[in-house]
C-alpha positions in Angstrom: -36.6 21.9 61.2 -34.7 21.3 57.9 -36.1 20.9 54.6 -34.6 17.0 53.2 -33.6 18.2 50.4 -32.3 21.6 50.9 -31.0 21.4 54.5 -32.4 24.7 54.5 -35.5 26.2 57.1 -38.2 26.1 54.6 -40.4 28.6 53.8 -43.4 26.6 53.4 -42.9 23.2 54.8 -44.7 20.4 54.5 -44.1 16.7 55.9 -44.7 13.3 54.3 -47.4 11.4 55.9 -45.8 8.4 54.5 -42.2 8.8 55.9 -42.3 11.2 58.0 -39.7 14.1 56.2 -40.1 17.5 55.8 -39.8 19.1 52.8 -40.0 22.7 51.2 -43.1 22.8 48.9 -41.8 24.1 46.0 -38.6 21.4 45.6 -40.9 18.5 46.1 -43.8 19.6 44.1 -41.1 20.1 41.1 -39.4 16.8 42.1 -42.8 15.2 42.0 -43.9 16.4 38.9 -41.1 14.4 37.2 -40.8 11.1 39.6 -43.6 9.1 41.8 -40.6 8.5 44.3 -39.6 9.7 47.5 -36.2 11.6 47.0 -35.0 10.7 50.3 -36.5 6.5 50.8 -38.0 6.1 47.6 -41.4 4.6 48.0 -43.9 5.8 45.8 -44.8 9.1 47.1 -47.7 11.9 45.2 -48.5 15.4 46.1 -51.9 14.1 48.2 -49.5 12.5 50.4 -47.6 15.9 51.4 -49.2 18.1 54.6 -48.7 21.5 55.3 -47.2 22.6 58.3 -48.0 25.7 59.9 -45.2 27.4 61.2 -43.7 30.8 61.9 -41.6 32.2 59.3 -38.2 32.7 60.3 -35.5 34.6 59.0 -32.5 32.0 57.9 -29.6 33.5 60.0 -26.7 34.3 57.8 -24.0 31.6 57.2 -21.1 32.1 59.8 -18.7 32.2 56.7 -21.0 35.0 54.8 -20.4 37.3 58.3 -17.1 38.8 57.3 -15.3 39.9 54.3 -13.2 37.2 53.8 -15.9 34.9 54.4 -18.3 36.5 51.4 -14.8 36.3 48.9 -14.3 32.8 49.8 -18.2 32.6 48.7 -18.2 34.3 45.9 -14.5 32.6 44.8 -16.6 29.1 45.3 -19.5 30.5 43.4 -17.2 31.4 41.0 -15.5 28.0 40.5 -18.8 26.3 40.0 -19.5 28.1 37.2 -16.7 28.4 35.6 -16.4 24.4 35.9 -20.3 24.2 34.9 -18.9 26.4 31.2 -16.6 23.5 31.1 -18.4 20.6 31.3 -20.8 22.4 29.2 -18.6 23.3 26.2 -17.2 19.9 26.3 -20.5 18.2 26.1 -21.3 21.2 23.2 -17.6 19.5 21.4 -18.9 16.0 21.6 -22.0 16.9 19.9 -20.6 19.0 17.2 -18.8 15.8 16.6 -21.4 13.5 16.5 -23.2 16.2 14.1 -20.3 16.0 11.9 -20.1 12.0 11.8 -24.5 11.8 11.1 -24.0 14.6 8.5 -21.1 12.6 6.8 -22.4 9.4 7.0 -25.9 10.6 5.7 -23.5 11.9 2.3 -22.1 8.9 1.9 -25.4 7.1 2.3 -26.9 9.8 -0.4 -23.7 9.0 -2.5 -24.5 5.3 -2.7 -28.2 5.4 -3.2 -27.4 7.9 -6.2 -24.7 5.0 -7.3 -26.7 2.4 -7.1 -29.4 4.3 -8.6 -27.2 4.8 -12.0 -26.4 1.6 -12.1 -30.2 0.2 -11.8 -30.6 2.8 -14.7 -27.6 1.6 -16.7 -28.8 -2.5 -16.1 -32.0 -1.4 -17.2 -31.0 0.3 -20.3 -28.9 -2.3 -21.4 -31.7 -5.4 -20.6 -33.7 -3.4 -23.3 -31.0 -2.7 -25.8 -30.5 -6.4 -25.6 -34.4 -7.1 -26.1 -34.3 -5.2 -29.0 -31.2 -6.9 -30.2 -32.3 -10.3 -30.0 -35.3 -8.9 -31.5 -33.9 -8.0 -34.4 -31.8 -10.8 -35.0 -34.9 -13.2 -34.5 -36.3 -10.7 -37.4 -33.7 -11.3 -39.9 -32.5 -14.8 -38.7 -29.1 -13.6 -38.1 -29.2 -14.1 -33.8 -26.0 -16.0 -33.1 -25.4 -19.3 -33.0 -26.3 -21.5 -29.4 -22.6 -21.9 -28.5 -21.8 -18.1 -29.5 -19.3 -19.5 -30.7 -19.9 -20.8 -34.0 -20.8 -18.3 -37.2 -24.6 -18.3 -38.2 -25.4 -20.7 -41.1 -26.9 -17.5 -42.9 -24.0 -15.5 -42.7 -21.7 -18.2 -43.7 -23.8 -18.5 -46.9 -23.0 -14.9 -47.6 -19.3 -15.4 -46.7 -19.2 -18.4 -49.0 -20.7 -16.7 -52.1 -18.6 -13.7 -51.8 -15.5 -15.6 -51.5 -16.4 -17.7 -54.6 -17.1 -14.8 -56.5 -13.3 -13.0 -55.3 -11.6 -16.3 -56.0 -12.8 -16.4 -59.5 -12.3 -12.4 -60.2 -8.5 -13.3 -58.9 -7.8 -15.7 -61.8 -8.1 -13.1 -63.9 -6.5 -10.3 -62.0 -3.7 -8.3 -63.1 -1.4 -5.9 -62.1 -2.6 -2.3 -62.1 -0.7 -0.6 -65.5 -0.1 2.0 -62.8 1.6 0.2 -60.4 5.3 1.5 -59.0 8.3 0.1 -60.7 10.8 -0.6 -57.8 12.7 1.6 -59.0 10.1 4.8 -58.7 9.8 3.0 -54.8 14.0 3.6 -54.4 13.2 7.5 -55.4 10.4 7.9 -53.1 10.4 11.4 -50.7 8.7 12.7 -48.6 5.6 14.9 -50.2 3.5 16.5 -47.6 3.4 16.5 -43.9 -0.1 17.1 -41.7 -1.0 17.7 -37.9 -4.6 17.2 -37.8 -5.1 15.7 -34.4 -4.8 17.4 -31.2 -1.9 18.6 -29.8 -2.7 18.4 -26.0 -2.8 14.8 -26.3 0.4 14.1 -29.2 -0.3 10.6 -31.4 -1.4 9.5 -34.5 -2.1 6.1 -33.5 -3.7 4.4 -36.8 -4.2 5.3 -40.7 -6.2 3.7 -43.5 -6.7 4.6 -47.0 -10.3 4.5 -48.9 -9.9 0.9 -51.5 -12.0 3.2 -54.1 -11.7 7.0 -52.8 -7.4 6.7 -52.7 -7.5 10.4 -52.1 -9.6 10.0 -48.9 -7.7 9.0 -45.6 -8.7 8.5 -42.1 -6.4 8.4 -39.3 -7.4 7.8 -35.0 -5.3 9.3 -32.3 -4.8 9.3 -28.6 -6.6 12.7 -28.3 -10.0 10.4 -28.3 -11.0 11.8 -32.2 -11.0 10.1 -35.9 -10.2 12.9 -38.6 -10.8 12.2 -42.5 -8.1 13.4 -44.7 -8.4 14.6 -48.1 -4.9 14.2 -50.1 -6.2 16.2 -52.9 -7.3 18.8 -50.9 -4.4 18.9 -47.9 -7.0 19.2 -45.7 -8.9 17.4 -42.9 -12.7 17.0 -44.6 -14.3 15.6 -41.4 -13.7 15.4 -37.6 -15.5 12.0 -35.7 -15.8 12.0 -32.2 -17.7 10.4 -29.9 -14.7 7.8 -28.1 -13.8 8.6 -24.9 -10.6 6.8 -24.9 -7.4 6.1 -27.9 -8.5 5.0 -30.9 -7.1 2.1 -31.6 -7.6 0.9 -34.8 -9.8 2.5 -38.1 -11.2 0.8 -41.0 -12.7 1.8 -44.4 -15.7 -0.3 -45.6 -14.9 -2.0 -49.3 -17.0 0.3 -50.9 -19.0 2.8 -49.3 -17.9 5.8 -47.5 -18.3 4.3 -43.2 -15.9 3.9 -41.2 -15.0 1.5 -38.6 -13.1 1.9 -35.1 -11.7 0.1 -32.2 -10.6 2.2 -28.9 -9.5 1.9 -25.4 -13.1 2.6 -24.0 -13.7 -0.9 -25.3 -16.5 -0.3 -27.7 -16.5 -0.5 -31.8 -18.2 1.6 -33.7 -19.4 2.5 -37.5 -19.5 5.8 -38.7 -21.5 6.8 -41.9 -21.0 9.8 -44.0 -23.8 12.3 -44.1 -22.5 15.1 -45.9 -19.8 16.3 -44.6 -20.3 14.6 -41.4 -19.9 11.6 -40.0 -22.3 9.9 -37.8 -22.2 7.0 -35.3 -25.1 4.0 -36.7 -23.5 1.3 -34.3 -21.9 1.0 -31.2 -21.0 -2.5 -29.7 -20.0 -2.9 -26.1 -19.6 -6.5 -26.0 -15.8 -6.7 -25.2 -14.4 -5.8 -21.5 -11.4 -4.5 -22.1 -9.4 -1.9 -24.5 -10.1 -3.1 -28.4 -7.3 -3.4 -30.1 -7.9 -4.1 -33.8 -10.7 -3.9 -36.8 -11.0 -6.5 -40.0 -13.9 -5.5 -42.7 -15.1 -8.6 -44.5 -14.8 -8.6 -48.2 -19.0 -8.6 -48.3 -19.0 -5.4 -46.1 -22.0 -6.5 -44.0 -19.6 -8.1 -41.1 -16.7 -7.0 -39.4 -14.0 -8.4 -36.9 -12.9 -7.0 -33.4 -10.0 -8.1 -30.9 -9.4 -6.9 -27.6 -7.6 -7.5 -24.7 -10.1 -9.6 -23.3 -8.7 -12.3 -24.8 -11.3 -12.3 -27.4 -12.6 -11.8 -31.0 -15.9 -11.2 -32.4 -17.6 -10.8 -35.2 -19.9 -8.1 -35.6 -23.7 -7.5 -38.4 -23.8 -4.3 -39.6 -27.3 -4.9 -40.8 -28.5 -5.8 -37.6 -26.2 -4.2 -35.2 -25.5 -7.4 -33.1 -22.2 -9.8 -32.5 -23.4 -12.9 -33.8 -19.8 -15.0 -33.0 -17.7 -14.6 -29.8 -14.8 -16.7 -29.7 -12.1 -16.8 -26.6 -8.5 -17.2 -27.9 -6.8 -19.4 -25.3 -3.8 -19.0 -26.5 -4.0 -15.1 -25.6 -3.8 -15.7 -21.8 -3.7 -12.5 -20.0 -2.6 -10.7 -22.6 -5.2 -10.5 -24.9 -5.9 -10.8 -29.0 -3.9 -7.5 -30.2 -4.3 -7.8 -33.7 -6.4 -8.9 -36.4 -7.1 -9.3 -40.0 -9.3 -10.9 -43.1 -7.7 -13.4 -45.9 -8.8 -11.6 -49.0 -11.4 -14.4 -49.8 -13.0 -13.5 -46.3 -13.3 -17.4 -45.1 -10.3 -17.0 -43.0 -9.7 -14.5 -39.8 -5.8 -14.1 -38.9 -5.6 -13.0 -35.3 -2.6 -12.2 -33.4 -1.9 -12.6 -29.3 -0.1 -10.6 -26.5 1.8 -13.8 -26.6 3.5 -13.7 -29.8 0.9 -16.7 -31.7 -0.9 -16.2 -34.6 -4.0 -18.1 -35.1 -5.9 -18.6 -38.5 -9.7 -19.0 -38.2 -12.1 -20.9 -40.4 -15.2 -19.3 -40.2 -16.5 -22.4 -41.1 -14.7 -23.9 -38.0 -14.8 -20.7 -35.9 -14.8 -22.6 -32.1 -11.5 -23.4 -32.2 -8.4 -22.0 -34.5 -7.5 -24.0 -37.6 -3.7 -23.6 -37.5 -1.2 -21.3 -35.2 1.8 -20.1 -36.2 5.0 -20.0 -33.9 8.3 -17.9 -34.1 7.5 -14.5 -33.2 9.3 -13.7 -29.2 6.8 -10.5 -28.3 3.7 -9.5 -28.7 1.9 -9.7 -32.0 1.5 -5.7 -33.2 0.0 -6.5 -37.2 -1.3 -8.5 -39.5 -1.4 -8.2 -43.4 -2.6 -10.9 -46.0 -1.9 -10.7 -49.8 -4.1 -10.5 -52.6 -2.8 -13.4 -53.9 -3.9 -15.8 -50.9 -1.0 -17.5 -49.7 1.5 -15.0 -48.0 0.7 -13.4 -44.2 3.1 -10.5 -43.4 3.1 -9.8 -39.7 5.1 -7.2 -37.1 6.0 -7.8 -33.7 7.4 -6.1 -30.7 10.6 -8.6 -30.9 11.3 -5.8 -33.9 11.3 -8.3 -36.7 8.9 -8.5 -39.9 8.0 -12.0 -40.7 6.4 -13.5 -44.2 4.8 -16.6 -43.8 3.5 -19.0 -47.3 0.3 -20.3 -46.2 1.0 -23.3 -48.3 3.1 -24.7 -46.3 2.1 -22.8 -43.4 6.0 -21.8 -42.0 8.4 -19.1 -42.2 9.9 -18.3 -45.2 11.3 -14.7 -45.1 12.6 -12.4 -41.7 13.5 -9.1 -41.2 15.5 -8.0 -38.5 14.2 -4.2 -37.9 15.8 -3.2 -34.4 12.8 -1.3 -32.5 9.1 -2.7 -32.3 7.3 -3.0 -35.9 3.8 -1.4 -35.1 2.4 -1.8 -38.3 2.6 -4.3 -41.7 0.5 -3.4 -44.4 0.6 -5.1 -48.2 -0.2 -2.9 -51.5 -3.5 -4.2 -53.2 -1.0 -6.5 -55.8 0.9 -7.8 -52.7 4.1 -6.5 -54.8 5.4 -4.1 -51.8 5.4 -4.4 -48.6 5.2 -1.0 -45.8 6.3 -1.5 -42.2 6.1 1.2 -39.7 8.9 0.8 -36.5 10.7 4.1 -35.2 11.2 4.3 -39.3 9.1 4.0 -42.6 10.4 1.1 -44.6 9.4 -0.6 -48.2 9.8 -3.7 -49.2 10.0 -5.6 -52.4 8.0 -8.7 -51.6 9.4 -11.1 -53.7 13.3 -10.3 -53.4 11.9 -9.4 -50.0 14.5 -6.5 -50.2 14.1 -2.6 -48.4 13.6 -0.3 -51.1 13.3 3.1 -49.5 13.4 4.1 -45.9 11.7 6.9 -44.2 12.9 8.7 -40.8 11.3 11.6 -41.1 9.4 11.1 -37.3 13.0 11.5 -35.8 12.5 8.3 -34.2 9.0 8.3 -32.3 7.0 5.7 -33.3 5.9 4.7 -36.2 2.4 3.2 -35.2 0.3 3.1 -38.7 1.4 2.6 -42.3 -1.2 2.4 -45.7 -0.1 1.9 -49.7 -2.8 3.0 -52.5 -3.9 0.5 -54.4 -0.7 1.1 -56.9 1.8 1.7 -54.3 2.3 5.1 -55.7 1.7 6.7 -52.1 3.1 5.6 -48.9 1.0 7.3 -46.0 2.7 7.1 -42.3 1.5 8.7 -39.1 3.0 8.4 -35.7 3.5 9.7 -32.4 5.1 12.8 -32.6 1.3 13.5 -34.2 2.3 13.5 -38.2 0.5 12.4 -40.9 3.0 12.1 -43.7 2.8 10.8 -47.4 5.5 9.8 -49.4 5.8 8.8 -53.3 7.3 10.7 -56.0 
């Protein structure tokens, strides 16, 4: 008899009582231990069930193919196979896993990766929700929290608008010409005094420059290296280097009086900087646009500030509270965004500038929606530049002209046909002389609206910021091939 499983004589058989097969002990006491089945019919089946049988042990006679030589090869070549085939299937399974291994061990990194993410950014939400508690905190404080449409300017800070722009109206009746201001004839004889490379020169470009109103020897400039460097003219030295963007500064500004700094960059924040000795240090920063900001207007009062962006919007900022107490959308922007700004010198009107070549003036008092836009430019609005005396706007556009408008009758009275891109417009404090900045330096005489000296010392890269001192004695320039120059006599 034949074990059922093995098809071999058993050693120590024994028989089910159930159906009847024999079976050698060892096999079904393992198979049993892992199944309550016959192997052979499959009804339940359990180690009581199994009888020995006593029988003689035999010696298995040899397999007729294990008798010979041949036989044993053909055996051992078999045996062989088996194994080899069993290594196989086993390193193929071992491949599959290694794989599977890989694709858990990925997929729990990317699942780290995300819970990390989305940690940040519960940590960044929350930050922000409190900055914005305190915020509205301090507004409610000082009853300077915006207006419910956002849109209009708070009835308090109007009252301080209004005052100060009576008070500059009434000082301008009686305003006269600095005894020091330059004859057009010292303008024609103007040359090129000094030339500085304070920024960076892994990242080439001066991209903005303005003049102190009170400090004339103090200059600050912004470039695309990310930094703002103070400039001393007296000195011919950088005085003070101002980080803390992490993208092109855009746009700097001097407050009226006091020695802070304003800026507008590509990260899409503005910031104020106040001097502290030497050093400047950040007091605001202001998130509020979404995309790069493109341009900065101090009020006359020096306790707001304007900022455009290319967002499509403008806002305006309290320094003494550190919030943005207007935001106003500029529909006639579109896509492509408010790209320059700039204050009428009695601070109750904001001149903005579009991607579309409009100009829009602002009544703060009417801040929801634009008082007047002016048409004629064919590209993108660059600059803007009001005179002292109230009633011309100087602007620069990427159609390369400069254009002088009379706000009195709110048209186009004077164009200049530059060539390249004008990137900057800026009047002199008496609104006598005019700078523009293209791939050349060029004065003008306002009134006979006339070039009276012309600079190309950048070698024709860009021209992107141009100032005057108060007297037009000093024409400072910077540009992309990273120079700050200054030219007068």
């Amino acid at each position: 008899m034949n074990c059922s499983l093995s098809g071999e004589v058993p050693q120590e058989p024994v028989v089910s009582r159930k159906t009847g097969h024999v079976f050698e002990k060892r096999l079904i006491e393992k198979h049993l231990a892992s199944s309550d089945k016959c192997p052979i019919t499959g009804e339940d089946l359990s180690v009581d069930d199994l009888i020995a049988v006593k029988a003689h042990r035999t010696v298995a006679p040899r397999d007729l193919t294990a008798t010979s030589i041949p036989g044993i090869l053909a055996l051992f070549q078999k045996e062989w196979d088996a194994t080899m085939l069993e290594s196989h299937t086993l390193k193929k399974n071992l491949q599959t896993l290694r794989q599977e291994l890989s694709q858990a061990l990925y997929q729990h990194d990317a699942a780290c990766r995300c819970i990390a993410r989305l940690i940040t950014e519960r940590d960044q939400a929350v930050a922000a929700y409190q900055d914005l508690q305190k915020r509205v905190s301090q507004g409610a404080a000082t009853g300077a929290a915006p207006a419910a449409d956002g849109k209009s300017v708070p009835q308090n800070v109007l009252q301080a608008m209004s005052a100060k722009a009576e008070e500059l109206k009434a000082a301008r009746k009686k305003r006269v010409k600095p005894a020091t201001l330059a004859t057009k004839e010292q303008v024609e004889s103007f040359k090129q005094t000094s030339s500085h490379t304070p920024h960076s020169a892994a990242k080439a470009g001066i991209t903005c420059v303005d003049i102190h109103p009170v400090q004339q020897n103090v200059v600050a400039t912004g470039g695309v290296d990310k930094v703002i460097k103070v400039f001393d003219r007296e000195q011919q030295k950088t005085s003070a280097t101002v980080s803390g963007h992490s993208k092109k500064v855009n746009a700097v500004a001097w407050h009226p009086t006091q020695a802070v700094l304003f800026s507008a960059s590509d990260d899409a924040t503005v910031r104020v900087w106040a001097a502290e000795g030497e050093n400047y240090t950040e007091k605001i920063k202001l998130t509020e646009h979404t995309a790069a900001t493109t341009g900065i207007a101090v009020h006359p009062t020096g306790s707001y500030f304007a900022s455009s962006s290319l967002d499509g919007s403008w806002k305006l900022h309290d320094c003494t509270t550190s919030t943005t107490v207007t935001s106003v959308q500029d529909i006639t922007a579109g896509d492509k965004g408010v790209t320059a700004l700039a204050y009428h010198p009695d601070g109750m009107i904001l001149g903005t500038g579009s991607g579309t070549g409009t100009i829009s003036l602002w009544d703060m008092k009417k801040a929801a929606a634009a008082e007047l836009k002016l048409e004629g430019h064919t590209g993108a609005l660059t600059s803007l530049s009001f005179s002292e005396n109230g009633y011309s706007l100087a602007t620069g556009s990427t159609d390369g002209t400069v254009r002088l408008w009379d706000l009195r009758k709110f048209k186009c009275v004077k164009t200049l046909e530059v060539g390249n891109a004008v990137n900057s417009v800026r009047f002199d404090h008496s609104g006598t002389y005019l700078a523009a900045g293209s791939n050349d330096t060029r004065v003008l005489h306002v009134k006979s609206w006339s070039t009276k000296a012309t600079f190309t010392d950048s070698n024709g890269a860009p021209v992107l910021g141009v100032a005057l001192t108060n007297d037009a004695q000093v024409v400072a320039s910077v540009s992309l091939d990273r120079s700050l120059r200054f030219y007068g006599q």
